[in-house]
N, C-alpha and C positions, 0 to 999 in steps of 0.2 A: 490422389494417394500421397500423405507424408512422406518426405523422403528426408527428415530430420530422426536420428537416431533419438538423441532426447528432447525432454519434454524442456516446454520456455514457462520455466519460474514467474514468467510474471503474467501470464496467464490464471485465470480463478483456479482454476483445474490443478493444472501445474503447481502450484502455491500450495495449496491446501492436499493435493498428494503428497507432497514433500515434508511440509512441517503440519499438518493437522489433522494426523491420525497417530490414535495411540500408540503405535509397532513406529512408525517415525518420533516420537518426543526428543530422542535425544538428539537425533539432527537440530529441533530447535533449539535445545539444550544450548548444545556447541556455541550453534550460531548467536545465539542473546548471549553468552558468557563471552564473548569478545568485545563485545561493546557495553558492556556493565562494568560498574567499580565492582572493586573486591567485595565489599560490603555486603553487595546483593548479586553475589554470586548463585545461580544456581544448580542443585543437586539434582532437583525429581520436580517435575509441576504436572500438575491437573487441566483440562479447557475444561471450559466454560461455555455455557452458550454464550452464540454472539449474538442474539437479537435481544436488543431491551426495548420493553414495551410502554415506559415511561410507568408515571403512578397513578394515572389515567386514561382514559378513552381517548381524552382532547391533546396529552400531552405527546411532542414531536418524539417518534421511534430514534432508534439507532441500530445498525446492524454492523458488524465488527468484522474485516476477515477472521482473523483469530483473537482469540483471546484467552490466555489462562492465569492459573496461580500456582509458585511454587511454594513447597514445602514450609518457605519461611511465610508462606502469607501473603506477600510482593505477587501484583497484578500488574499484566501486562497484553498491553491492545497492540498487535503487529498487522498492519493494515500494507499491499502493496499497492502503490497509486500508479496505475499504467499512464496516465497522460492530465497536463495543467489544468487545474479546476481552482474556479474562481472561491476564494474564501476557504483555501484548506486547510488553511493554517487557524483560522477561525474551527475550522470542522474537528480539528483535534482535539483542541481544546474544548468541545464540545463533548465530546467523546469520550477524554479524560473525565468529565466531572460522573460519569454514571460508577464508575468501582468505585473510587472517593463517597458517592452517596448509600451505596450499597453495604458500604461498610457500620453504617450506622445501626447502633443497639438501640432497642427499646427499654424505654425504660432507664437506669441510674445508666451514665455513661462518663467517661471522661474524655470524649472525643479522640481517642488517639487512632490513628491510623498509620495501615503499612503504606508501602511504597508501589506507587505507579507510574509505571511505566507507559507512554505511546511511542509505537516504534514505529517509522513512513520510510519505507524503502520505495526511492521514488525514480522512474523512468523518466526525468526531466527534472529541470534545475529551475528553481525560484530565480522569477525576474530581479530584481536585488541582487541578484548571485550572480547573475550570466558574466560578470567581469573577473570571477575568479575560479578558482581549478579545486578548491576544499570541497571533500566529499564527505566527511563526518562532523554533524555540526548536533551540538550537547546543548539545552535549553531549559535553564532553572531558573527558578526564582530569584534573583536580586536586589539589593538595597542602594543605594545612589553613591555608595562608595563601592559596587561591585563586588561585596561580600554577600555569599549565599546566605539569603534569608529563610528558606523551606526545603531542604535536601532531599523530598519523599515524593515529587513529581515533575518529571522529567521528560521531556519530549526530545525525540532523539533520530533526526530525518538522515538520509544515505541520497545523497545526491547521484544516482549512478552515472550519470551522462560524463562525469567528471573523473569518471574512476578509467583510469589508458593505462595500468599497466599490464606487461604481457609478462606469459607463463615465468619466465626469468630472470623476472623480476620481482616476482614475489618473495615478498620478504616474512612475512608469519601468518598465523592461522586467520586473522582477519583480513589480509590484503586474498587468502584462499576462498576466503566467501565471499568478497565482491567478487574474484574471478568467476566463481560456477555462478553465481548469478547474473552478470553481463555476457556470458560466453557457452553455456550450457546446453544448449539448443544449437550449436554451431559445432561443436565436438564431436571427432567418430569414435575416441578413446578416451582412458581417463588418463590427463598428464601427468608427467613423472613426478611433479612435482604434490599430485591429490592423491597419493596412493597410500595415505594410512588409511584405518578400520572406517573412518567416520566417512569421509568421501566417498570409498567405495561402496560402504550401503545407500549413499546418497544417490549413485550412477547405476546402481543396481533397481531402483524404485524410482528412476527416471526414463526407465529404459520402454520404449514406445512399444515393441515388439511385444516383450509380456504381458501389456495389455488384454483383459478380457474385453468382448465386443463393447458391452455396455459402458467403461472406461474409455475406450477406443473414440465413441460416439462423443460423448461427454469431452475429452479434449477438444476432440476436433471444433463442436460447438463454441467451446471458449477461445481457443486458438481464432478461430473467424473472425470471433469479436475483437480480440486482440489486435490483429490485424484489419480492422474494418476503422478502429481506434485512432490508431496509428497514422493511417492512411489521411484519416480524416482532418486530423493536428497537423500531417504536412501540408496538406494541400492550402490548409488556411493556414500556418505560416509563410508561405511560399506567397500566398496571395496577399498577405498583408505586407508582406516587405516588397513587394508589386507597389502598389498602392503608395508605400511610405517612399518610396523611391518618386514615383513621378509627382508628387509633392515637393519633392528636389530639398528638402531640408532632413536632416540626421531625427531630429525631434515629429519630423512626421513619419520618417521611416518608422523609426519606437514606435509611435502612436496606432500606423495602418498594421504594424504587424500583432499588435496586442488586439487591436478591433477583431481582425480576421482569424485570428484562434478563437477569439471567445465568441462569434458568428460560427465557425465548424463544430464546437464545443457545444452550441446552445443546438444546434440542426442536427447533434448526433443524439442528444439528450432530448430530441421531442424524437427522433425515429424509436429511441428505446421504448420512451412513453408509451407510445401507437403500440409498439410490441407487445408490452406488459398488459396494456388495457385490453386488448385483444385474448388475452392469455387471464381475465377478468382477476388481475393484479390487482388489490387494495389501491386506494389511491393514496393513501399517506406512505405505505409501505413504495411507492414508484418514485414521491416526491422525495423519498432517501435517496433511493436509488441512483437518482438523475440531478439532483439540485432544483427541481421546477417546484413552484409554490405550488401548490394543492390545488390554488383557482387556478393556476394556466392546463392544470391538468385536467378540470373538470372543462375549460373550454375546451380542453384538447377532444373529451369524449364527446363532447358534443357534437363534435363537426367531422366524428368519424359515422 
């Protein structure tokens, strides 16, 4: 039995309760309009699917937490990354190029495009990063003197591992939404400090009790994995700085503890495999899913 009042944001379930239902938009509203220029401030957006199927049979899928458009046009892919995957930074920008290509007319064009956004609110900090405390990092195009060269695509990660501050310290509407999203599933009330309109509808359609059975079920499934996730990144970090330890040098600590994440990472990514394939998942649609090439996942079928 849950004994968590609300639901954990970073959960599929959780996420896509929250900000990926029409009667929710302006939760996401809120939330992207703290972290956007004035520019591309939004009023009103639309989602979109999030599966693109390429513009072929052969070419690689992609499926999106969310994704919508607002009003002015500006697209944006909000993806939550519960635990370190090898190449995700590669995976954005992967990601990015399908609104960028969808925008194209047939026929007479002049190429102009709106503004896209990818948004990675992430449960863990890039290796590169682990030496410092910055939790909102802004990533555009530049030219070798540091002057933006492309102002209309933007990648824009949330480091949350990095974000300590507590309720009294919050200081404006954007330090309020890293709080409910680090601390939201921990909560038995909404603090004094989240008590205008936007929050409270936020803790109102987080709240686990009004759950119907079928919702109910559906958490709980993602919560598992959530925590199955988790579990699985400690225990291989924990074992790699094992390892990097009785190596007795600093540069083999680094080294065993990056090994044994991406050993827990790859062992959690074929158990999904086995799940999906079992559940006669697509196999290009699993090789999203997981990171596995397509051929480890046909050997994978084989040898179930």
């Amino acid at each position: 039995m849950l004994k968590d009042k609300y639901i954990n944001p970073f959960t599929d379930f959780g996420f896509k309760k929250l900000f990926g239902t029409e009667p929710n938009k302006d939760l996401m509203i809120d939330f992207l309009n703290q972290i956007l220029p004035q520019k591309h401030q939004i009023k009103d957006l639309t989602y979109t699917k999030n599966e693109y199927l390429g513009n072929t049979d052969r070419d690689r899928k992609a499926i999106f937490d969310l994704y919508c458009t607002s009003e002015k046009g500006d697209k944006f892919i909000v993806e939550i990354q519960k635990a370190k995957q090898n190449f995700f930074k590669e995976r954005s920008i992967y990601y990015s190029t399908f609104p960028i290509q969808e925008q194209a007319l047939r026929g007479e064009w002049d190429f102009q495009l709106s503004a896209v956004y990818t948004v990675g609110i992430l449960d863990f900090v890039f290796a590169e990063d682990k030496e410092e405390q910055q939790v909102l990092h802004v990533v555009q195009l530049k030219d070798q003197e540091g002057q933006i060269f492309y102002d209309k695509l933007t990648y824009i990660y949330l480091e949350m591992p990095n974000f300590q501050k507590t309720e009294s310290q919050l200081e404006n509407q954007f330090d309020k939404w890293l709080y409910v999203f680090k601390n939201l599933h921990r909560l038995e009330r909404i603090p004094d400090k989240l008590q205008d309109k936007i929050f409270k509808k936020l803790f109102k359609a987080a709240e686990i009790a009004k759950f119907s059975k079928q919702e109910f079920e559906q958490y709980e499934s993602s919560l598992k994995y959530y925590r199955d996730l988790t579990n699985v990144t400690n225990t291989a970090y924990s074992e790699g700085e094992k390892k990097g330890r009785e190596e007795g040098r600093e540069e083999g600590r680094e080294k065993g503890r990056e090994e044994g994440i991406e050993e827990g990472m790859k062992l959690k990514n074929i158990e999904i495999a086995q799940k999906a394939l079992s559940e006669n998942i697509p196999t290009n649609i699993i090789s999203v899913l997981t990171g596995l090439s397509e051929d480890e996942i046909i050997k994978l079928k084989n040898t179930l």
